[in-house]
C-alpha positions as CSV (number, residue, x, y, z in Angstrom):
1,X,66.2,-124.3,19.4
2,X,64.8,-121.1,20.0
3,X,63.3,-121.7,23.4
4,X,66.9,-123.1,24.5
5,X,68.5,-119.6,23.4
6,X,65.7,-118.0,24.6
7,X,66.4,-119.8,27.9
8,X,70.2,-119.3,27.8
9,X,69.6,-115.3,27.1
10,X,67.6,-114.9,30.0
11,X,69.9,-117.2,32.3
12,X,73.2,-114.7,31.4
13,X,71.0,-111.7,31.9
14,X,69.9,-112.5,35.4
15,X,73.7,-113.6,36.5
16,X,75.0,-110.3,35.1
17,X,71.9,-108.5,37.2
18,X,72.7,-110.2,40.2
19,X,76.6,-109.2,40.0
20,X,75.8,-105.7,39.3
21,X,74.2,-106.1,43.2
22,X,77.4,-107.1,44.2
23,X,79.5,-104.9,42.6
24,X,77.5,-101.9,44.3
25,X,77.5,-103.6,47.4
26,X,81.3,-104.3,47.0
27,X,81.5,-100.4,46.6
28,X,79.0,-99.5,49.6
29,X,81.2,-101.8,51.6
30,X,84.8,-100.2,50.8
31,X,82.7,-96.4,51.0
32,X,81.0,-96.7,54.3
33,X,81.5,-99.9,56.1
34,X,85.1,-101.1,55.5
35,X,86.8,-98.4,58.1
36,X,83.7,-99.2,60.6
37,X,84.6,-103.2,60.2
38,X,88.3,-102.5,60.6
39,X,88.5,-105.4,57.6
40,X,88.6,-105.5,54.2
41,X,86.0,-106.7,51.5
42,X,87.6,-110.1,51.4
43,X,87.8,-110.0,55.2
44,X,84.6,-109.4,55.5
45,X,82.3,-111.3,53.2
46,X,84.3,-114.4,54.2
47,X,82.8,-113.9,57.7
48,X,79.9,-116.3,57.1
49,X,79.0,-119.0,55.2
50,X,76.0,-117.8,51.8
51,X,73.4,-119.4,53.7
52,X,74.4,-117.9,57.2
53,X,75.0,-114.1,54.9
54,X,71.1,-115.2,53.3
55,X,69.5,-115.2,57.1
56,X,71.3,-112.3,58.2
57,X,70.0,-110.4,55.3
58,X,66.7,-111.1,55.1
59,X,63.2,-109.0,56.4
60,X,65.6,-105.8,55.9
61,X,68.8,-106.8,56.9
62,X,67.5,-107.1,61.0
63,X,69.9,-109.8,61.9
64,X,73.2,-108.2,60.0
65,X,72.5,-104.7,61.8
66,X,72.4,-106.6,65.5
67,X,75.1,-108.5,64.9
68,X,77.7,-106.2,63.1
69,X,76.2,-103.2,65.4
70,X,76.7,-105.5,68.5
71,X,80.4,-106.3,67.0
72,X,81.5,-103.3,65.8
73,X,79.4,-100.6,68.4
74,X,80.7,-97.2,66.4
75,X,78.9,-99.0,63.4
76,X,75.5,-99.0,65.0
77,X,74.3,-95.2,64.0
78,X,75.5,-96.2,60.2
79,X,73.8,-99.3,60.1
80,X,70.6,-97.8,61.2
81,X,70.7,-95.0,59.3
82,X,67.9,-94.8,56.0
83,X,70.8,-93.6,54.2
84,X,72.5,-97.1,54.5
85,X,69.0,-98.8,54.6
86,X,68.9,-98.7,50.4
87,X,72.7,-99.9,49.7
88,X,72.4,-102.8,52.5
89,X,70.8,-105.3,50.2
90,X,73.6,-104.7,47.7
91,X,76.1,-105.5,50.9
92,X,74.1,-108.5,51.4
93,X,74.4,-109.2,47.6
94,X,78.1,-108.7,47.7
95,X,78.8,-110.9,51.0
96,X,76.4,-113.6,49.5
97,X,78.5,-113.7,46.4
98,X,81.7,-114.0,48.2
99,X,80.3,-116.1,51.3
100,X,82.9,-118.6,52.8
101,X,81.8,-121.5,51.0
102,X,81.2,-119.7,47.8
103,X,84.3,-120.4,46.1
104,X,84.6,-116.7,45.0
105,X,87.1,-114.2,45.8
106,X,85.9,-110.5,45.6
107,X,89.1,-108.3,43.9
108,X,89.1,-105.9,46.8
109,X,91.4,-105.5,50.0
């Protein structure tokens, strides 16, 4: 019995982790990214599918920065920028939460 709570506490604390990421990203988003994008959080994170949002995000976000910096040129300097370097794993947190296949629905617009 104990091991299953022990289990069950550890399960809720790592889902509640894992949405604070996406809540900051959700914010970093709307703050920096959203007038960039010309789209809104829903808008956006809907742009790819969680596993497509997983490959774009990972070894630092390389693959996200070309594309959206390709896509959206007056993005490119923000993108790049160290500033942006430490909140772009939250945005990858965010869109991976909301992906198009995710079934979730981020309260933004």
């Amino acid at each position: 019995m104990n091991k299953l709570l022990s289990i069950l506490l550890v399960a809720a604390l790592s889902a509640s982790v894992a949405s604070a990421d996406a809540k900051a990203g959700q914010k970093a988003y709307l703050k920096t990214l959203k007038a960039k994008f010309n789209m809104n959080g829903t808008k956006f994170a809907a742009d790819h599918t969680v596993a497509e949002w997983e490959e774009l995000f990972a070894n630092g976000a390389k693959g996200f920065i070309k594309e959206y910096s390709e896509k959206y040129p007056a993005s490119a300097a923000v993108l790049s920028s160290p500033d942006m370097a430490d909140k772009l794993q939250d945005v990858g947190d965010f869109a991976k939460e909301y992906g198009s296949d995710s079934g979730n629905v981020p309260s933004c617009g």
